[in-house]
Structure formats: C-alpha cells, structure tokens
C-alpha positions, -999 to +999 in steps of 0.1 A: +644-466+204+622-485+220+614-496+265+595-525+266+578-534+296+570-567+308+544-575+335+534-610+330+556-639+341+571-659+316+602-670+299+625-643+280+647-662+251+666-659+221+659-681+189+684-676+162+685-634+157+650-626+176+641-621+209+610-643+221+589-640+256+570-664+261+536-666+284+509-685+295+476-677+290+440-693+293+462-726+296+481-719+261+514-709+253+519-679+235+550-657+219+558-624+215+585-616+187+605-583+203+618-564+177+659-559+197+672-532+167+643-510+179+649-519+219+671-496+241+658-508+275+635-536+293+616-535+320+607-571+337+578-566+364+568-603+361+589-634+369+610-643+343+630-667+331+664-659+315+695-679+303+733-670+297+720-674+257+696-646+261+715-626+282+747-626+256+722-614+227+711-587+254+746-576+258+754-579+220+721-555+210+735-533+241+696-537+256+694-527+293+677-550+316+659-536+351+639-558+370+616-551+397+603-576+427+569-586+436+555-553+448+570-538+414+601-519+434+633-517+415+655-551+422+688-544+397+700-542+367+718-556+343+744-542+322+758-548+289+796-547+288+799-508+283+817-499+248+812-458+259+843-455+284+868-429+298+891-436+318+903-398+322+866-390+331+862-419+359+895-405+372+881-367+375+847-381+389+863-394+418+888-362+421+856-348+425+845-371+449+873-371+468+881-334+471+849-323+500+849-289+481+845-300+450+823-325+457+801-300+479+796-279+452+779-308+431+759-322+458+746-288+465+735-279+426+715-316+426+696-300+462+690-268+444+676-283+415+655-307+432+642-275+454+633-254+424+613-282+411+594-285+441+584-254+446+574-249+411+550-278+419+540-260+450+533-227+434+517-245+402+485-253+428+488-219+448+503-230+480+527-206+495+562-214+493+581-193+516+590-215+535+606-238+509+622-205+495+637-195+525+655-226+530+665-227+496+684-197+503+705-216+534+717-241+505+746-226+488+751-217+526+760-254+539+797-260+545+792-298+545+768-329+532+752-338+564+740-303+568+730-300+534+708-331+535+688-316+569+679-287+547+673-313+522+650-336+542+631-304+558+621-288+522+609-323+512+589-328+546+569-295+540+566-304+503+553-341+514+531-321+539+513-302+515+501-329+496+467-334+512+458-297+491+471-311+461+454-343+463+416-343+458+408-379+469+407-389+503+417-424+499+450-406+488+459-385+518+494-384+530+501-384+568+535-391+565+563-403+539+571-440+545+594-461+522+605-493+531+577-506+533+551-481+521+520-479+544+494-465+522+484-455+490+499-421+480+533-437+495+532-467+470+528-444+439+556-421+454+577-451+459+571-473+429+575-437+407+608-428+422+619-466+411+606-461+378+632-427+376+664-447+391+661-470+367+652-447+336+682-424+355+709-450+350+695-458+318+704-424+306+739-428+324+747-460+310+744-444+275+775-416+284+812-422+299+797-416+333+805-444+361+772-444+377+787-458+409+804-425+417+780-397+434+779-366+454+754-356+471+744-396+480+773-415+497+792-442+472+783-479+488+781-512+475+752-527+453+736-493+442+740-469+413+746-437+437+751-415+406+716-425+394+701-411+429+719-384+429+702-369+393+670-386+404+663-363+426+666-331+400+636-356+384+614-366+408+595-337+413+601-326+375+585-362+365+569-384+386+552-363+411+533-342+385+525-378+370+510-390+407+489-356+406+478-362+373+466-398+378+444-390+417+429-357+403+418-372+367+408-401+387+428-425+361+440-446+390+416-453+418+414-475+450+409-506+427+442-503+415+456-515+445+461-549+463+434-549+491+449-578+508+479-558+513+464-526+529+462-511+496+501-498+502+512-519+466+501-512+432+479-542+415+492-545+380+464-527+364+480-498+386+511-505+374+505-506+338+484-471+344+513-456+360+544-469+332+520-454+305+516-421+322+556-429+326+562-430+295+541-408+282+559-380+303+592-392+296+580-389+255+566-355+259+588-327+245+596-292+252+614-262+235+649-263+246+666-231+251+701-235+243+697-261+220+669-240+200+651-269+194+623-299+205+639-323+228+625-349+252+621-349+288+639-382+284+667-365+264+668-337+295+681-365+316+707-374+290+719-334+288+722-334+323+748-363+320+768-340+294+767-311+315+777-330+346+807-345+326+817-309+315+820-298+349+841-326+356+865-324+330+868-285+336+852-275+305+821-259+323+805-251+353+774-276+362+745-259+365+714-280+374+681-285+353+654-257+363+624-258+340+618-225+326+584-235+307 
C-alpha cells in the first residue's frame, strides 16, 4: 500500500470511483488521478480543500488522513470509522492504565527502549555512553511516572548535548532542544521528524484493536493520540534521528532548505520533500527479523510492536520493547 504526500495547495475530490487533487500551476489547472485501492495513508502539507463527498470515499477505502499546518507540524487526523475493534482489549488497556503498577511497568519498557536506541546512536559515532548507561540502570528502579520521566528527560538532554560531535555542519549545531516554536535549524528537523513518526505511529495503531487514546508512559488528555507518543519514542531515535544525521553529514539538506525569513527554524518545502523521501525511504527499508525468520519492514516493526503491546495486555505475554539487534 501506498502514503501519498501532498505538498502543494489545492483541492482533494472524489469523481465517481477515483480520487482527484487538483492544483494550480503556471496559471493552469491540473489533476492528479490517485490510485485509493493502492492508498493506505495521506499526507496533506499544502492547504487543501476537502468535502463531506470526499471524506465519505476516504472513510469507505479506509484511507488515513494527517494534515500538517504551515510550518509542516502535525495538525490532526482523520479517521475512518474503525471496522478492527475489541471491546475486551479497550477494557484491559485501561485496567492497565488504571492500575499504577501495571501501568508503570509499560511506561518503563517504552523509556528503556527509547534508551537503548539512543545509545546505540551514541556508540554508532564513538561517543562514550556511560553516562546514558548508568541512568539506564536507575529505570527499572523508578517507583512512579514523574520520576521515571526525570530520568527520561536527563538521558535525552545528554543525548541532545552530544549532537554538536555528530553533526559536521556548523549551521546545524544544537545549543539546546526547543519545540514549540523551534529556534534553529537542527530543532526544526528534530521537530518536523518526530511529527512525521506520530502520525506514521498512529497509522500503524489505527490498523490493530488498539485505542490510541489510551497510553502509559504519556498522560491520557484530550485532542491527542497519547498511545501514538508513547511508541514514538521507541522510534525516534530508531528512525528519524539516524535520518537527521544522514541528511547534514551527506549534505542532502543544506541551509537553502530553510525559510530565511523565518530564522531558518522551518523547513522550505524543498526541505520537506528531502526529508519525507529520506522518511520513507527508512520506513521502506527492511531487516532480518529474528523471531519471525524472515524480511520485514521498519514500518512493519511498528506494527509488531502494536501486537506485542496487545499481548501484554490481554495476558498472553509479557511486553518487551523493540531493541535493534542489527
């Protein structure tokens, strides 16, 4: 299945059994025929124009619809009514939430994983990790969620620290990591990357029994997909921050590719385009599965980690968090 990715603005309709986008361009109208049996997701990074006729065909082709605002951050989502349901799994995912052991010991496997990760980046460009390793240690240690996100937000400080050795570029240099809004360069690739994952995250959910508004480790509140965070941050540094490496050191993405008028802290949309390939192409990439004994996608890893996290929740086994072993 196809994720198709739309950056120009333009209208998004359905004609009879085919979906159309429609563009300007050089003062003409033109239309692009999307093939929907071949489309799992789409990706809006332009301002578009939908109607309730377009969005019924979406839902009817189950197609998942993230858009993104100006700056190309992740806005929301829309859903197709969801066929794949369980009640007895909702049920058990917010036993789990509710019970602070149980859901401890959740929370606590997506910090682990996300630690791993980083310090195989870390270790992957010969910086020394003891420091992340011996606070990796204090983890398994924490008797609540506040304390487990300190130890959290300290590994990711000296992680976000040591990117001035990774980096090669000066124009890419990270003082410090800044979010809302990002301040620089290096902190709109982080940023706009770890949108990319939340949305391909709850993609991944939305295609399993999961209720993506149900998490651990992040705190349940209104108008997000918690879920979707809380397996995002296995990902991040599995994904996107290999893929931010990648595009400074090989000099594929360069201060052009960012919007002087805005202190170069937002992707242009050549950036942006540079950055969904090297997406995708990550995302498309496959690896020798152990267990499984066979190629699957780093995509597909996303998708496993769903089934192992309903598993655990239905008693069947014990979660165990992604730790790449290639």
């Amino acid at each position: 299945m196809e994720r198709i990715y739309i950056f120009k603005s333009g209208r998004l309709k359905r004609k009879e059994n085919t979906l159309i986008f429609e563009y300007l361009e050089d003062e003409v109208i033109k239309k692009k025929f999307l093939p929907v049996e071949n489309i799992s997701e789409i990706y809006l990074f332009g301002e578009i124009d939908l109607n309730t006729k377009a969005l019924n065909f979406l839902s009817q082709k189950g197609i998942v619809v993230h858009y993104f605002n100006y700056y190309g951050f992740y806005s929301g989502s829309i859903l197709p009514r969801k066929k794949n349901v369980s009640g007895y799994l909702v049920v058990n995912q917010a036993k789990h939430y509710l019970d602070p052991d149980r859901r401890l010991i959740l929370a606590i496997s997506f910090v682990d994983g996300a630690a791993f990760h980083i310090g195989r980046n870390l270790r992957k460009r010969g910086i020394n990790t003891d420091y992340v390793e011996e606070l990796s240690k204090t983890i398994y240690e924490q008797k609540n969620i506040p304390s487990l996100m300190s130890i959290e937000g300290k590994i990711r400080e000296f992680y976000y620290s040591k990117f001035a050795d990774i980096s090669q570029d000066e124009f890419f240099r990270l003082e410090k990591r800044e979010k809302r809004p990002p301040t620089n360069a290096i902190n709109a690739l982080i940023s706009y990357g770890n949108s990319l994952m939340y949305s391909t995250v709850l993609s991944e959910i939305y295609k399993t029994q999961l209720d993506p508004t149900i998490s651990y480790l992040h705190e349940p509140s209104t108008s997000r997909f918690s879920l979707s965070l809380d397996i995002s941050e296995i990902f991040k540094p599995l994904v996107v921050d290999p893929i931010i490496f990648s595009l400074i050191n090989k000099k594929i993405i360069g201060k052009d590719d960012f919007d002087r008028d805005l202190n170069y802290a937002y992707l242009s949309e050549t950036g942006r385009k540079k950055f969904v390939k090297a997406f995708n192409d990550r995302l498309n990439s496959t690896i020798k599965h152990r267990k499984l004994r066979r190629k699957v996608s780093y995509r597909y890893l996303i998708r496993l980690e769903c089934y192992k996290l309903i598993k655990h929740l239905i008693g069947d086994e014990l979660y165990i968090p992604l730790k790449a072993w290639w």
